[in-house]
GULO-984749 format. One record per atom (N, C-alpha, C, O, CB): residue number from 1; residue in three letters; y, z, x. Coordinates in steps of 0.02 Angstrom, whole numbers, plus 32768, in hexadecimal, padded with zeros to 4 digits. Each point is the difference from the previous one (the first is absolute). Glycine has a CB too. Layout:
N
{kolke = NUM | zake = ALA | v = Y | w = Z | u = X} .
...
END
This chain:
64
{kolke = 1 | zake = UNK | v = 01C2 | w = 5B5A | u = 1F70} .
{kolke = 1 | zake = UNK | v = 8026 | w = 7FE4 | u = 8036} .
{kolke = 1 | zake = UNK | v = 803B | w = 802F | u = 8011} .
{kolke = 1 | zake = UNK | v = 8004 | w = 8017 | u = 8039} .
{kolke = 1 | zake = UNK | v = 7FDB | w = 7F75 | u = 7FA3} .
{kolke = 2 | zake = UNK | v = 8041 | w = 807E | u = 8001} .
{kolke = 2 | zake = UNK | v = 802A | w = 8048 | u = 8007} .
{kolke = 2 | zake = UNK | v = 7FF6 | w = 8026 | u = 8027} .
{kolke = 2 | zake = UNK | v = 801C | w = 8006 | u = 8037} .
{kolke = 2 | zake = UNK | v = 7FEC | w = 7FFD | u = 7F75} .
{kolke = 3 | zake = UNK | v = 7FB9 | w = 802D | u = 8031} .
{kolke = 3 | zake = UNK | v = 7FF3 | w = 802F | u = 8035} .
{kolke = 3 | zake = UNK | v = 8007 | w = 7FFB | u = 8045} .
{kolke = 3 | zake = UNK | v = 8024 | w = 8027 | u = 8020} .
{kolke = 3 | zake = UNK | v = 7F9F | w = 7FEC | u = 7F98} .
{kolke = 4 | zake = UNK | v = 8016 | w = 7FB4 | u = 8067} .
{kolke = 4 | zake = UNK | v = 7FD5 | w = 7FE8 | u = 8020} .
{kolke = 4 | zake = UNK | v = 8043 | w = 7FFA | u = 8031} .
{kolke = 4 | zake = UNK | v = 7FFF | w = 8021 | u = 8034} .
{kolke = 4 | zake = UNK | v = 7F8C | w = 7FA9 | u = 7F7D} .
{kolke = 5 | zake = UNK | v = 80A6 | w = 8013 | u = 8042} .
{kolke = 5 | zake = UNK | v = 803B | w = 7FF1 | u = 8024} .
{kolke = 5 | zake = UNK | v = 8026 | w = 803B | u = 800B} .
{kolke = 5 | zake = UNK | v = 8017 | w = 8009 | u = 8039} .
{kolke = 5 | zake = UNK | v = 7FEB | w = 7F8B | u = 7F9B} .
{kolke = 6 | zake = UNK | v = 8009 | w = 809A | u = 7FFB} .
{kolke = 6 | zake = UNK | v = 8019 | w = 8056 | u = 800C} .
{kolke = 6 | zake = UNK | v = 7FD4 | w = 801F | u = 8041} .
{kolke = 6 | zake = UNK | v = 801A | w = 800C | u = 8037} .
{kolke = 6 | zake = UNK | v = 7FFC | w = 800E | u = 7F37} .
{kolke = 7 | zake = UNK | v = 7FC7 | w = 7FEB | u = 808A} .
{kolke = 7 | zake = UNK | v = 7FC8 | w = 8016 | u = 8022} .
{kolke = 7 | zake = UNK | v = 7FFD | w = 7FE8 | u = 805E} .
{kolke = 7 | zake = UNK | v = 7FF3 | w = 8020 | u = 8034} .
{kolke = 7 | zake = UNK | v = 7FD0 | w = 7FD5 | u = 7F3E} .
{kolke = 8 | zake = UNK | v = 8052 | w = 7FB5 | u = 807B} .
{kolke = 8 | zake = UNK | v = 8003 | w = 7FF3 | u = 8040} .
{kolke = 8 | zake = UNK | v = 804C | w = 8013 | u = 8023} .
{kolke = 8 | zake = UNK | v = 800A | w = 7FFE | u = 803D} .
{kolke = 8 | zake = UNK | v = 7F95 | w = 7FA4 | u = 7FA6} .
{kolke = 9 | zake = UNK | v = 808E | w = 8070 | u = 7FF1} .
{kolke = 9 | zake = UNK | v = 8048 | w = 7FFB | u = 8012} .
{kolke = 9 | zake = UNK | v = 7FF8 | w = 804B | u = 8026} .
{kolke = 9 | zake = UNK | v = 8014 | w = 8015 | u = 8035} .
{kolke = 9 | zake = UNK | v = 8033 | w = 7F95 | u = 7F5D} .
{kolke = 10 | zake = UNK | v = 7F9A | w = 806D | u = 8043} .
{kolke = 10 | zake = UNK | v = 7FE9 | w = 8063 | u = 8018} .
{kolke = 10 | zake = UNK | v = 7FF2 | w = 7FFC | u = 8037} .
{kolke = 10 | zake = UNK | v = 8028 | w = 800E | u = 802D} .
{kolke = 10 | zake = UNK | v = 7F9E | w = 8024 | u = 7F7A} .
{kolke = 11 | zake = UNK | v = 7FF6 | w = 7FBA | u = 8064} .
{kolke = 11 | zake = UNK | v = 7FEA | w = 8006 | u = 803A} .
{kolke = 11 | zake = UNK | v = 8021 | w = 7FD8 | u = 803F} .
{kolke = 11 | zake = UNK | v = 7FF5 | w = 8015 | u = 8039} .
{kolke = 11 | zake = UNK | v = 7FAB | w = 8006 | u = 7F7F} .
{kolke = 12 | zake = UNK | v = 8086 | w = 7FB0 | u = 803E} .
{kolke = 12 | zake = UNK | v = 8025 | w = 7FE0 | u = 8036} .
{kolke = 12 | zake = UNK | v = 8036 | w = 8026 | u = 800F} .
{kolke = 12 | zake = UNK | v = 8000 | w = 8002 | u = 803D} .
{kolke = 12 | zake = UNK | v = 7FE1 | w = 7F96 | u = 7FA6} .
{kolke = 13 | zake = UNK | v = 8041 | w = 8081 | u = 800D} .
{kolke = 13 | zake = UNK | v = 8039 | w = 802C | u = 7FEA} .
{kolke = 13 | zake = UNK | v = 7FE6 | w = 8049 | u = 801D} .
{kolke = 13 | zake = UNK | v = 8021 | w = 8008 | u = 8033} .
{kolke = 13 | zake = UNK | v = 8006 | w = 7FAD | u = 7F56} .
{kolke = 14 | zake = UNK | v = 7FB1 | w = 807E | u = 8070} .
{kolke = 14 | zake = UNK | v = 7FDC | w = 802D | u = 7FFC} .
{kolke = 14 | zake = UNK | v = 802E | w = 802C | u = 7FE0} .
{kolke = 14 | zake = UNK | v = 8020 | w = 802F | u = 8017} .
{kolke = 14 | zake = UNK | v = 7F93 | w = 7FB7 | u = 8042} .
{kolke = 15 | zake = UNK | v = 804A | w = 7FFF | u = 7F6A} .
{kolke = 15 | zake = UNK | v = 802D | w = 8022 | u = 7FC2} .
{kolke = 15 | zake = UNK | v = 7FD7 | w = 803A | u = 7FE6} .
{kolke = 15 | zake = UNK | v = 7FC2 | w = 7FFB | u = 8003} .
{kolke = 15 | zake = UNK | v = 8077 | w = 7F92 | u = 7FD2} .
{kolke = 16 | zake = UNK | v = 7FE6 | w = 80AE | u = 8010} .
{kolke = 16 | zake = UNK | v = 7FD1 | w = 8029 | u = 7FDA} .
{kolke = 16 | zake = UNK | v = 8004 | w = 7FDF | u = 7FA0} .
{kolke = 16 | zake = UNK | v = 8036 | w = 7FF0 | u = 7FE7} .
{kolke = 16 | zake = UNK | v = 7FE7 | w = 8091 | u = 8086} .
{kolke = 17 | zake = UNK | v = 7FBC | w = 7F7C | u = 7F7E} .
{kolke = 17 | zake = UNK | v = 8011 | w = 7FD8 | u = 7FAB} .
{kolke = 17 | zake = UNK | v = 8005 | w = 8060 | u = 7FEA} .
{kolke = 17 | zake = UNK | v = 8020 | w = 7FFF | u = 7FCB} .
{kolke = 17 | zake = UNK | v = 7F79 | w = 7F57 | u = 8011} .
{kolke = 18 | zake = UNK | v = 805F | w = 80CE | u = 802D} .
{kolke = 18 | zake = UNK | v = 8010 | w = 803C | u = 7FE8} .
{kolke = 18 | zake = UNK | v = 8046 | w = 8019 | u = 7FE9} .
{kolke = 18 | zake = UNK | v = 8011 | w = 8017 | u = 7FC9} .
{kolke = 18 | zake = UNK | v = 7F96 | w = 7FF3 | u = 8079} .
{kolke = 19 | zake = UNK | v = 807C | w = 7FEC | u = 7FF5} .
{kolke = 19 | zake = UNK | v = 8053 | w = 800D | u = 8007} .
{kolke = 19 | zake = UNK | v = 8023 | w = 7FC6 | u = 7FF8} .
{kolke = 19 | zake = UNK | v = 803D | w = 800A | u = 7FFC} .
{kolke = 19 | zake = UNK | v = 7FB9 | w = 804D | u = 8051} .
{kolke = 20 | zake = UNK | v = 7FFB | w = 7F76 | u = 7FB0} .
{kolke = 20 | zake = UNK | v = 802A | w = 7FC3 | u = 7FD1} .
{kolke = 20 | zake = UNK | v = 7FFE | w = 7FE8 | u = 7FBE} .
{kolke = 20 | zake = UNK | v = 7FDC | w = 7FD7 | u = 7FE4} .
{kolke = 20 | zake = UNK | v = 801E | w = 800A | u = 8074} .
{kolke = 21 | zake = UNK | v = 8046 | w = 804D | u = 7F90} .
{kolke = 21 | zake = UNK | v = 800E | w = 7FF2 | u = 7FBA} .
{kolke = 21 | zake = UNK | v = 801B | w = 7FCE | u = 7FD6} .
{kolke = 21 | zake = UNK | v = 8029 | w = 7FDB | u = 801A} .
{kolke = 21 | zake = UNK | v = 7FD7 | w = 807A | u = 8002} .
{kolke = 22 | zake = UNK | v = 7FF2 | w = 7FA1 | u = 7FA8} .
{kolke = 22 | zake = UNK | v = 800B | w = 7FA3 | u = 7FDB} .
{kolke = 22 | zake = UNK | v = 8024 | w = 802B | u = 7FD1} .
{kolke = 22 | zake = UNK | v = 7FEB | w = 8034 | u = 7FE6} .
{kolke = 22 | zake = UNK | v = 7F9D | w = 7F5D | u = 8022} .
{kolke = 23 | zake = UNK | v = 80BB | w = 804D | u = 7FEE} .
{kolke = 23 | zake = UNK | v = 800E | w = 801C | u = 7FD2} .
{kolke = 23 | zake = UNK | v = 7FFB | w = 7FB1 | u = 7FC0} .
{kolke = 23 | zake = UNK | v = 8006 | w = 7FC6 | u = 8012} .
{kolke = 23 | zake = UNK | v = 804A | w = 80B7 | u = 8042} .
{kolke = 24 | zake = UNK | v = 7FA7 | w = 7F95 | u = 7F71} .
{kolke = 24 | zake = UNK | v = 7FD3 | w = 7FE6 | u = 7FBE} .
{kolke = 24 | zake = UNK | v = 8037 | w = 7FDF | u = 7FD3} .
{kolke = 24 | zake = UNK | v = 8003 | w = 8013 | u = 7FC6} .
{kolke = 24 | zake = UNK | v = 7F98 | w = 8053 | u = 8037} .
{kolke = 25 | zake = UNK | v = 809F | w = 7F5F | u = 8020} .
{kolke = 25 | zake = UNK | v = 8038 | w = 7FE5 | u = 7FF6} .
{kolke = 25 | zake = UNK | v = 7FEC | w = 7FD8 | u = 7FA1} .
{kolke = 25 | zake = UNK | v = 7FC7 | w = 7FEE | u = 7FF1} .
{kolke = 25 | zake = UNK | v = 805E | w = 7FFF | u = 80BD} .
{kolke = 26 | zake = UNK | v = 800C | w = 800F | u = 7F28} .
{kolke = 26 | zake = UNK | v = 7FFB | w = 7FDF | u = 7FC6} .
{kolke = 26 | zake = UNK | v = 8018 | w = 7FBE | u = 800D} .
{kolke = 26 | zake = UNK | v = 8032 | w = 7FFC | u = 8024} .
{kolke = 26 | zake = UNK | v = 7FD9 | w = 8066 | u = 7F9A} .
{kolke = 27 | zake = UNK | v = 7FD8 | w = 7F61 | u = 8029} .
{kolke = 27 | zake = UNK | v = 802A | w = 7FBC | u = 7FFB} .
{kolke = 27 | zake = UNK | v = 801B | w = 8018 | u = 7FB5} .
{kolke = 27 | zake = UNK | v = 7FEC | w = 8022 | u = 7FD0} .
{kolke = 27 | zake = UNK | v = 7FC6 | w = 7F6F | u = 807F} .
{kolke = 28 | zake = UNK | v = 8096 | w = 8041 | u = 7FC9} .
{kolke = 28 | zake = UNK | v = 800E | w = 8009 | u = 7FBC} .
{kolke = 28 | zake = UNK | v = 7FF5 | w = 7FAF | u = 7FD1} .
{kolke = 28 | zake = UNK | v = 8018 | w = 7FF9 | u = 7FC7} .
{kolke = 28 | zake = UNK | v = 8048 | w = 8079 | u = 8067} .
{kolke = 29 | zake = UNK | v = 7F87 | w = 7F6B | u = 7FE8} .
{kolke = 29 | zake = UNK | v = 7FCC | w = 7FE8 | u = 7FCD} .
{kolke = 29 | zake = UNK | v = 7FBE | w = 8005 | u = 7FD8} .
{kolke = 29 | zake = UNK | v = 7FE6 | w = 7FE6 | u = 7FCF} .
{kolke = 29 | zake = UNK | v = 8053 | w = 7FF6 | u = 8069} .
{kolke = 30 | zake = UNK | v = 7FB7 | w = 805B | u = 7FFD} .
{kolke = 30 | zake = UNK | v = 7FB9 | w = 8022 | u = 7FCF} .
{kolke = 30 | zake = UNK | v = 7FEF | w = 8039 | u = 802A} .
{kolke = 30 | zake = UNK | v = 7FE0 | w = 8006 | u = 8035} .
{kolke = 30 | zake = UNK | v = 7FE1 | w = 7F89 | u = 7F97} .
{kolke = 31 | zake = UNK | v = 8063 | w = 80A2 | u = 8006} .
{kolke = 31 | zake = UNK | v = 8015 | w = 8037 | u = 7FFC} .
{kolke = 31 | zake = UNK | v = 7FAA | w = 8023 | u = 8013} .
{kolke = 31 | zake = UNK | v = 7FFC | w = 8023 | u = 8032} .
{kolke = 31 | zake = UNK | v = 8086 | w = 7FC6 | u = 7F70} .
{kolke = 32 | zake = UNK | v = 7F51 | w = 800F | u = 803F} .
{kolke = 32 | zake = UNK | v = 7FC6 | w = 8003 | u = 7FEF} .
{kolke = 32 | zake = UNK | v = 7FE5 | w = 7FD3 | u = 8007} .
{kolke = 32 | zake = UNK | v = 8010 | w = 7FCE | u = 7FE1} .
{kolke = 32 | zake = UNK | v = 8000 | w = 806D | u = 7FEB} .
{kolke = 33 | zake = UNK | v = 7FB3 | w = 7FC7 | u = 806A} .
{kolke = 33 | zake = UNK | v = 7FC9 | w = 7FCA | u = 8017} .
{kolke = 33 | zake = UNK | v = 7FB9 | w = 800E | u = 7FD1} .
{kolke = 33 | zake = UNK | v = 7FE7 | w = 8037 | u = 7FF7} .
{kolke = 33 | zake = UNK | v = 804D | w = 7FC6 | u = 8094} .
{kolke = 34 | zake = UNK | v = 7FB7 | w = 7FCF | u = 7F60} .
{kolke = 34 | zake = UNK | v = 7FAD | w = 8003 | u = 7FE3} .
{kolke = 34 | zake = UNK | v = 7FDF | w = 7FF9 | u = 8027} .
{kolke = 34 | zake = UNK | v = 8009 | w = 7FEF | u = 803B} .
{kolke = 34 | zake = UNK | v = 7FFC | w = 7FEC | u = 7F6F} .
{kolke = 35 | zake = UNK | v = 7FBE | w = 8038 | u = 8032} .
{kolke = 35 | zake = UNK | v = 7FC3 | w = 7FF8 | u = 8026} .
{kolke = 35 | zake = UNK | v = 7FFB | w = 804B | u = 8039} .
{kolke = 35 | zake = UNK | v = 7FCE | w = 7FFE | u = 8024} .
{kolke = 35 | zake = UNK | v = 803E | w = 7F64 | u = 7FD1} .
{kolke = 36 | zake = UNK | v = 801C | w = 80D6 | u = 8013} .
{kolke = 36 | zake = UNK | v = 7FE5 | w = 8039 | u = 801E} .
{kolke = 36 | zake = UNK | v = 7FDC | w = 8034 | u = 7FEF} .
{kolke = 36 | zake = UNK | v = 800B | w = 8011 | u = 7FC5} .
{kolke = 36 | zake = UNK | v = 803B | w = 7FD1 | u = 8060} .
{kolke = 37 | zake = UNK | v = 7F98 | w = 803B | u = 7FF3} .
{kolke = 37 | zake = UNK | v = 8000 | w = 8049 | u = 800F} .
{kolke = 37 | zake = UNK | v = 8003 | w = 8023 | u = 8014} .
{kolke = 37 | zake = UNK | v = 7FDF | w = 8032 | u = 7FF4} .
{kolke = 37 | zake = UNK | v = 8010 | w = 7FC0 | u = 7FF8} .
{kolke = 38 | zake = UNK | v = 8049 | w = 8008 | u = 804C} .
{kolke = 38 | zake = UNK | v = 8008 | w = 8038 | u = 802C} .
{kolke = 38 | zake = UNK | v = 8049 | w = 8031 | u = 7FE9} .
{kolke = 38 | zake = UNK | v = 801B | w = 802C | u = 8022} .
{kolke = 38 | zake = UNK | v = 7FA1 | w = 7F81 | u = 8047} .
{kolke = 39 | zake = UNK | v = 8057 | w = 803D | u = 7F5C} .
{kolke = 39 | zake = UNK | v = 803A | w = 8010 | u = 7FD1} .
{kolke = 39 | zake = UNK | v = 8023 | w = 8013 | u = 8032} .
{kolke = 39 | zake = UNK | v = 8006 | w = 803B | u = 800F} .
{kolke = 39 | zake = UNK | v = 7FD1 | w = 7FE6 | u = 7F84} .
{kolke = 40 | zake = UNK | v = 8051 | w = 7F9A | u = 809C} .
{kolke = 40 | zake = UNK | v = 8034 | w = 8017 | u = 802F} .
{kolke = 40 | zake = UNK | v = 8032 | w = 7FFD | u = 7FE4} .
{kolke = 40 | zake = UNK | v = 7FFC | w = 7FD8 | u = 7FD2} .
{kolke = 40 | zake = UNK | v = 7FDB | w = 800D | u = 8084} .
{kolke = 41 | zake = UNK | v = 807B | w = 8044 | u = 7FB0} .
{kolke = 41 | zake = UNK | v = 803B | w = 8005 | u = 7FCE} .
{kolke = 41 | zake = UNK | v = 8043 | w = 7FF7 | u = 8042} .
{kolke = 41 | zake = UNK | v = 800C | w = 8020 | u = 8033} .
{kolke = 41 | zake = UNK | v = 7FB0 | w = 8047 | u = 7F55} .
{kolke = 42 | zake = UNK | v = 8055 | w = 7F79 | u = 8068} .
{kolke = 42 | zake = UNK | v = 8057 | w = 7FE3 | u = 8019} .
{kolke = 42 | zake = UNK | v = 800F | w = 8047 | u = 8027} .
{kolke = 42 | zake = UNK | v = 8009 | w = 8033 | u = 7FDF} .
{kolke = 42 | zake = UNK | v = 8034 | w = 7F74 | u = 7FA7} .
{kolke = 43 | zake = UNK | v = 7FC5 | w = 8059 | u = 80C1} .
{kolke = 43 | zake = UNK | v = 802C | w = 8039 | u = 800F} .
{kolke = 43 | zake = UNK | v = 7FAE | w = 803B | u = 8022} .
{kolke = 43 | zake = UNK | v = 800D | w = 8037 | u = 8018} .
{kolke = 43 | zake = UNK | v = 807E | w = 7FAF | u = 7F69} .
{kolke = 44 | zake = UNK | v = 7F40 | w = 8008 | u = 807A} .
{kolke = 44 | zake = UNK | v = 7FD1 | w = 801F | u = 8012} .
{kolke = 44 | zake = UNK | v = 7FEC | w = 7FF4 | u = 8038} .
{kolke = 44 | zake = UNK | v = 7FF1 | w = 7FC5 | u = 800A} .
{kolke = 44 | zake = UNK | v = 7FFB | w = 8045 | u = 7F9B} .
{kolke = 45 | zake = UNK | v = 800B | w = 802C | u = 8099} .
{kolke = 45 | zake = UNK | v = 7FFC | w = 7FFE | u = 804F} .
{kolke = 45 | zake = UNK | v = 7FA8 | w = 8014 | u = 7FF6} .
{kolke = 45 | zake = UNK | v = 7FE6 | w = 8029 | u = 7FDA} .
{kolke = 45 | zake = UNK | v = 80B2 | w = 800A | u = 8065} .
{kolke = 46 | zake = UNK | v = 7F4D | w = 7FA3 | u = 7FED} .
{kolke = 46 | zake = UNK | v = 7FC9 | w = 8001 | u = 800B} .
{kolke = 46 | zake = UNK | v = 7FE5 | w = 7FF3 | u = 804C} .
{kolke = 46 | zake = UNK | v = 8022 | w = 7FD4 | u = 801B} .
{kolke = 46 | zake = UNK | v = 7FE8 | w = 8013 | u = 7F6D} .
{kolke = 47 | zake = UNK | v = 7FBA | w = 8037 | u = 80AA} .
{kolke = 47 | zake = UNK | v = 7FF0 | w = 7FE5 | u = 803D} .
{kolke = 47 | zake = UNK | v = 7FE4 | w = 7FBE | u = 7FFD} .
{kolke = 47 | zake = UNK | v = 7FDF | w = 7FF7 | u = 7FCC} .
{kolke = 47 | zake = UNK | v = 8014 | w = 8074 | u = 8057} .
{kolke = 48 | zake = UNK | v = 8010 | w = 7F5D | u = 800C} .
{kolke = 48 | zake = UNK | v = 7FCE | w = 7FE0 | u = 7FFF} .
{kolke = 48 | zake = UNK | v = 7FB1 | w = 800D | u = 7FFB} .
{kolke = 48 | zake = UNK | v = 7FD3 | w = 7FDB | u = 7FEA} .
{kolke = 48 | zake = UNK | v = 8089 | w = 8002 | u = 8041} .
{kolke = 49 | zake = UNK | v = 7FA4 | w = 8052 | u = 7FE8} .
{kolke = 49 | zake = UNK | v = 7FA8 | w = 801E | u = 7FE6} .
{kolke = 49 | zake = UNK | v = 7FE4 | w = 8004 | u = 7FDB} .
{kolke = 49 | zake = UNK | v = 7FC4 | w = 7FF4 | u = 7FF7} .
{kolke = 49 | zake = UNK | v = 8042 | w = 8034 | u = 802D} .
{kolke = 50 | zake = UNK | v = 804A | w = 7FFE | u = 7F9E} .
{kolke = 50 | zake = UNK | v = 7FE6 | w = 7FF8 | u = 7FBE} .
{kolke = 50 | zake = UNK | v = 8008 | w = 7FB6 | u = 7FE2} .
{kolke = 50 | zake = UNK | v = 7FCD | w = 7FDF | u = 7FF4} .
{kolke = 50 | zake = UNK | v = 804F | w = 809D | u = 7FFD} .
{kolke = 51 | zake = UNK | v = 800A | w = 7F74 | u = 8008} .
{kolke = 51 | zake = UNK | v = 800A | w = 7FAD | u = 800B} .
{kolke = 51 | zake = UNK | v = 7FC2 | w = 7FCA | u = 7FF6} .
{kolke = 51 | zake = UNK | v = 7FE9 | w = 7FD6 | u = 7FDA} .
{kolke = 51 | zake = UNK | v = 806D | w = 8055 | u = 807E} .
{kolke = 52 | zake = UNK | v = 7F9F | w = 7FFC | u = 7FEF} .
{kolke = 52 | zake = UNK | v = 7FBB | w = 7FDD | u = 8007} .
{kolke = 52 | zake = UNK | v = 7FB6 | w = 8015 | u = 7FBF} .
{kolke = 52 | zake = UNK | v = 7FD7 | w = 7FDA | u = 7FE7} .
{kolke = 52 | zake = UNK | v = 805C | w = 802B | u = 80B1} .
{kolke = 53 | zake = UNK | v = 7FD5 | w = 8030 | u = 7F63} .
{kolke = 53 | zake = UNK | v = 7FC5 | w = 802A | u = 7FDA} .
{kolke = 53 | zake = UNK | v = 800D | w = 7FEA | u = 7FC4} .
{kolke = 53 | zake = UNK | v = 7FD7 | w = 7FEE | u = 7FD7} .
{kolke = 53 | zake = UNK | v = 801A | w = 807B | u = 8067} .
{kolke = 54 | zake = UNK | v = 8059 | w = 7F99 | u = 7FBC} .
{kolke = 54 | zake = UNK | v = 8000 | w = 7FDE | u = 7FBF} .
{kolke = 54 | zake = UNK | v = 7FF7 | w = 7FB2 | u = 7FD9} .
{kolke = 54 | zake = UNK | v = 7FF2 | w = 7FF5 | u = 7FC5} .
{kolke = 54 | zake = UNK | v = 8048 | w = 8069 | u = 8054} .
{kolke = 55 | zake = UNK | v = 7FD3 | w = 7F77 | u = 801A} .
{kolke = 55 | zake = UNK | v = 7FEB | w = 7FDA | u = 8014} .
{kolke = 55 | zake = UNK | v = 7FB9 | w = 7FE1 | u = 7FF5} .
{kolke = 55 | zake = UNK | v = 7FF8 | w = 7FD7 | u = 7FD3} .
{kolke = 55 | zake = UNK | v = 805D | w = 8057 | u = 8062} .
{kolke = 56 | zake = UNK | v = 7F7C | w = 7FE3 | u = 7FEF} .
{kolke = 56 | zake = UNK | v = 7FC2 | w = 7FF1 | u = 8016} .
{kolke = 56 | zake = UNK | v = 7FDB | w = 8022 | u = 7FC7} .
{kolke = 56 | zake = UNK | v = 7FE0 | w = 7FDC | u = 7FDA} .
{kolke = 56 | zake = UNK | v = 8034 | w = 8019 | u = 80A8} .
{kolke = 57 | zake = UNK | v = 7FEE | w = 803E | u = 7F77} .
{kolke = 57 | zake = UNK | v = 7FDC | w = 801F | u = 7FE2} .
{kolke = 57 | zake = UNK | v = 7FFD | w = 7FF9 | u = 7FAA} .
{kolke = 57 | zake = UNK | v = 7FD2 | w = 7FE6 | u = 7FE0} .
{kolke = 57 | zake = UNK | v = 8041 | w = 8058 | u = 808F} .
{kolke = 58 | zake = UNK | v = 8020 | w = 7FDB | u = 7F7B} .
{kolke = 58 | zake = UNK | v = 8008 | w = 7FFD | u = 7FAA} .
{kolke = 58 | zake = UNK | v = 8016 | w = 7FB0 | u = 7FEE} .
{kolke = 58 | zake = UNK | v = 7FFC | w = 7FEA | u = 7FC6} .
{kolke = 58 | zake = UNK | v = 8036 | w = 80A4 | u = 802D} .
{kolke = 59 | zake = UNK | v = 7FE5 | w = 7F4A | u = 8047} .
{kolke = 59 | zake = UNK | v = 8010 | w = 7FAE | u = 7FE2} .
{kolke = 59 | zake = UNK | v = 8049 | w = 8012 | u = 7FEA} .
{kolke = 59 | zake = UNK | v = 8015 | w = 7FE8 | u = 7FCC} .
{kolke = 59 | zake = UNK | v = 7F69 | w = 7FE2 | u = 7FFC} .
{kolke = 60 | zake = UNK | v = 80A4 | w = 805B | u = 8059} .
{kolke = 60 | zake = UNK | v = 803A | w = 8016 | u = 7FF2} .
{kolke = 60 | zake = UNK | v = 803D | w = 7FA0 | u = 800C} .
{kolke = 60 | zake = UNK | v = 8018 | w = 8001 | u = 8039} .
{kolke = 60 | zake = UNK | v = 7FB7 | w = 80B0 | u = 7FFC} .
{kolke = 61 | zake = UNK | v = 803D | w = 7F2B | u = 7FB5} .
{kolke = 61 | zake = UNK | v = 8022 | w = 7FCC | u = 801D} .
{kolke = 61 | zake = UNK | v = 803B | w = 800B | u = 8017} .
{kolke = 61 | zake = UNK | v = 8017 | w = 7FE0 | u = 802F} .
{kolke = 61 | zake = UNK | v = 7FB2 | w = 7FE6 | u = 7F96} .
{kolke = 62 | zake = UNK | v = 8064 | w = 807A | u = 8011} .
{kolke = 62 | zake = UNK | v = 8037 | w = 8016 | u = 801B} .
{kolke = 62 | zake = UNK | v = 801A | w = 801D | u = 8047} .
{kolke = 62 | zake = UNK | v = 8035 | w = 8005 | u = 801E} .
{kolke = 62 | zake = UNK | v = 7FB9 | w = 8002 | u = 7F78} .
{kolke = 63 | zake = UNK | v = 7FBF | w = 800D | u = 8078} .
{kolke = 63 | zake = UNK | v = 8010 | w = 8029 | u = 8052} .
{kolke = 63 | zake = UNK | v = 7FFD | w = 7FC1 | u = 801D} .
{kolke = 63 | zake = UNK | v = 8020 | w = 8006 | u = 8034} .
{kolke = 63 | zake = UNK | v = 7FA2 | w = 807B | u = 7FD9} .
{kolke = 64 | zake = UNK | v = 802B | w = 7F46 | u = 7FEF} .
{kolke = 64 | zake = UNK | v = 7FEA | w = 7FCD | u = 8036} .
{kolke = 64 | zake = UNK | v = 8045 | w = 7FDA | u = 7FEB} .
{kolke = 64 | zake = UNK | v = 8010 | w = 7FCB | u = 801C} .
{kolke = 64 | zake = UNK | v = 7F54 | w = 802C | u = 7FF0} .
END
């Protein structure tokens, strides 16, 4: 569902997901999220593209 809504925001928008960067914020209640693999870290700039790839692809929960 994520995606799916990124995706539509993109294309309504006619955003590039290339050149929009996320930057990879810490809660400071949990410093560290389970359940990833996209080993995202507090302070890490990423595109939505990758985001996405990371995402979709490896089951990354952190990019989503």
């Amino acid at each position: 569902m994520t995606a799916s809504v990124i995706m539509k925001m993109i294309e309504k928008h006619g955003l590039n997901p290339d050149k929009i960067e996320v930057r990879i914020l810490q809660l400071s209640t949990t410093p560290f999220l389970g359940g990833t693999s996209a080993e995202l870290l507090p302070k890490d700039k990423l595109s939505v593209t990758e985001l996405m790839y990371g995402m979709m692809l490896p089951s990354g929960n952190d990019a989503a």
